[in-house]
C-alpha positions in Angstrom: 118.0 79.0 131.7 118.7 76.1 133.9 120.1 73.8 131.0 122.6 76.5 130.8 123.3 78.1 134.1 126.0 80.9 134.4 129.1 81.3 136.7 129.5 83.8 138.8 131.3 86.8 137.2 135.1 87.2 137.6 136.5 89.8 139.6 136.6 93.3 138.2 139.9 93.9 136.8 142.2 96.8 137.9 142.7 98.6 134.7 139.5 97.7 132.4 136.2 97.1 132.3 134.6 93.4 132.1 131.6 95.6 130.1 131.6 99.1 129.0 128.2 100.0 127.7 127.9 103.6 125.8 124.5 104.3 124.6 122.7 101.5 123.3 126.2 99.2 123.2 127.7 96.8 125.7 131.1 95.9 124.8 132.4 92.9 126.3 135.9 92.5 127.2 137.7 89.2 126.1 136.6 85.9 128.7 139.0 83.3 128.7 137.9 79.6 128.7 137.3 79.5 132.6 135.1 76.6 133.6 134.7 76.5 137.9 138.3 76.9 139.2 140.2 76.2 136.2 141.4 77.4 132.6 140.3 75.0 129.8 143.6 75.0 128.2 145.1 74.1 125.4 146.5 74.1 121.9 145.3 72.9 119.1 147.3 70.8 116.0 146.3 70.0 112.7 144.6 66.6 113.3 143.1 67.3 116.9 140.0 66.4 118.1 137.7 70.0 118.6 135.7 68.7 121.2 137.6 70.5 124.3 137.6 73.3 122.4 133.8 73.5 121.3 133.3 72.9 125.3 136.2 76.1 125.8 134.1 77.9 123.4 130.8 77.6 125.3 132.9 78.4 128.8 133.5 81.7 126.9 130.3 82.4 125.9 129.1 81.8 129.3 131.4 83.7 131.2 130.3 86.6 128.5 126.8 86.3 129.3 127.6 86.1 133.4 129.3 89.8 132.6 126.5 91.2 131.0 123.9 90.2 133.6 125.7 91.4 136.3 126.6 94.4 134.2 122.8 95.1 133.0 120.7 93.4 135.9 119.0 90.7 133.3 120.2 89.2 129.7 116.5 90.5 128.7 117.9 94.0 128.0 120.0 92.0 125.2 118.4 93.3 122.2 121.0 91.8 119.5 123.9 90.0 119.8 125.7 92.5 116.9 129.3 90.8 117.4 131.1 87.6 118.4 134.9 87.5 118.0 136.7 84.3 118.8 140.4 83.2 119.2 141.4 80.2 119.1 144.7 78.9 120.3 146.1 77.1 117.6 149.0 76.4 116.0 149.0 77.5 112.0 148.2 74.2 110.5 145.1 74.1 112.4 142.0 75.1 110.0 138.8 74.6 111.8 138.4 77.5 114.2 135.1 78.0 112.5 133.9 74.5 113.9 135.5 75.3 117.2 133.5 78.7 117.4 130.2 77.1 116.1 129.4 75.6 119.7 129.6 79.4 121.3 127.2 80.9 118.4 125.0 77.7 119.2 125.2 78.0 123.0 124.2 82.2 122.1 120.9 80.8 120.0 119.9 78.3 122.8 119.9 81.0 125.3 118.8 84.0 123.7 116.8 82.9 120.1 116.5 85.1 117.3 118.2 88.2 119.3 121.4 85.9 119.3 122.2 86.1 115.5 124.9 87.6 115.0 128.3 89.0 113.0 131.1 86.9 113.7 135.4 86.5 113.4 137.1 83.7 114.7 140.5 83.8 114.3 143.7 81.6 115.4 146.4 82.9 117.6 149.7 81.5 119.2 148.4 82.2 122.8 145.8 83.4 125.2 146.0 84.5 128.6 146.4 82.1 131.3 147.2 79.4 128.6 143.2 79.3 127.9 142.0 77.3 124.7 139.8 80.0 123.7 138.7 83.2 124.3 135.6 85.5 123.1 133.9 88.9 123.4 130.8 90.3 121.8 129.1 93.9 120.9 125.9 93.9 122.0 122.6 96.0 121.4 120.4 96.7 124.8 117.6 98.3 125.7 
């Protein structure tokens, strides 16, 4: 997984979880578009380029994936990615948060293959925490 290394997990919050797992099901919390030090920020208009956000997007997923391993030891207990739910910061004229949250569910197949398809919402809201561009969490299957 070099091509597609992780960062190291954020500090545990003081009143959640980063990943709650019950049974079979890790639930990751919401990761904002964090990429090193910084927030990829941002909100999108109509007619703006998607290419900061497809790289938000991926930041997400990352971050998610950084949770789980640290949560579960190894991403190989990932049996199914069941869920991905995305929001994009956006303003209402903006129409392609599909597009935006294509590059995470690509990022998820590079890294895990077949046991990365998945159900997925993406949906456009007025603003994220930190002023992020994007942010995503998943339910996952494990062994």
């Amino acid at each position: 997984m070099t091509d597609h290394a992780l960062p190291a997990p954020p500090a545990k919050p003081a009143h959640y979880e980063l990943v709650v797992v019950h049974g079979k099901i890790a639930y990751v919390s919401g990761q904002v578009s964090r990429a090193a030090d910084r927030v990829i920020a941002g909100h999108l208009c109509e007619n703006d380029d998607i290419v900061q956000a497809q790289d938000a997007a991926r930041a997400s997923v990352r971050r998610c994936l950084s949770v789980l391993q640290h949560k579960l030891g190894s991403l190989d207990r990932i049996e199914q990615i069941l869920a991905v739910r995305g929001f994009v910061s956006a303003a209402p004229e903006f129409k392609r948060h599909p597009e935006v949250m294509d590059a995470a569910s690509q990022l998820l197949m590079e890294v895990l293959g077949d046991r990365a398809r998945h159900a997925r919402s993406t949906l456009g809201v007025a603003s994220i925490p930190g002023g992020g561009l994007v942010e995503i969490e998943m339910t996952v299957a494990i062994t």
